[in-house]
C-alpha positions, 0 to 999 in steps of 0.5 A: 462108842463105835463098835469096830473103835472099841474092837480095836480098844479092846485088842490093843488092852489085851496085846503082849508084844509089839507085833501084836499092836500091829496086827490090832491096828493093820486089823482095824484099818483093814491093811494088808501088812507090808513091812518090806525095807524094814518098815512096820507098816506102809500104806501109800496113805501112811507110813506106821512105826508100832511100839508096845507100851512106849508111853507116846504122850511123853515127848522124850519117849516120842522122840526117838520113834518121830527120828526113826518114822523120819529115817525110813521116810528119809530113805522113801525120798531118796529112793532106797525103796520102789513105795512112794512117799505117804502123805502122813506118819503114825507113831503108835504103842497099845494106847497112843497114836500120834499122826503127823503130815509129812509134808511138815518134817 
């Protein structure tokens, strides 16, 4: 396994908190954090909602934070924002990411 893959793994195994996922994960992809208009995490590449231990792989837990990834899209679009719209989103907890293309939803 890839040394800076299984860093993160490792952080991720140890997190206590929300926030902590995402600073495992800004810290892995070498991401500057700005959670300005109330977003956990935005690059102009993708737009990033963190939960602890949502259990993503389920698709009932999946839902609610895909329709919140949505709103703050929704609000990017209709600029409620000065960031422009990333190409993709991530919904990701301590042991799931789930990315999706924008231009999908």
């Amino acid at each position: 396994m890839d040394k800076k893959l299984a860093a993160l793994l490792d952080r991720l195994h140890k997190t206590k908190t929300e926030e902590e996922v995402k600073a495992a994960w800004a810290r892995h992809l070498s991401l500057d954090y700005d959670t300005s208009d109330d977003h956990d995490l935005y690059s102009p590449q993708i737009l990033f909602e963190f939960k602890y231990d949502r259990k993503l792989s389920n698709a009932s837990q999946l839902a609610p934070v895909i329709a919140q990834l949505m709103y703050y899209l929704h609000r990017l679009k209709y600029k409620q924002s000065n960031k422009g719209i990333p190409q993709a989103w991530c919904a990701a907890d301590r042991s799931v990411a789930v990315i999706g293309e924008v231009a999908d939803w």
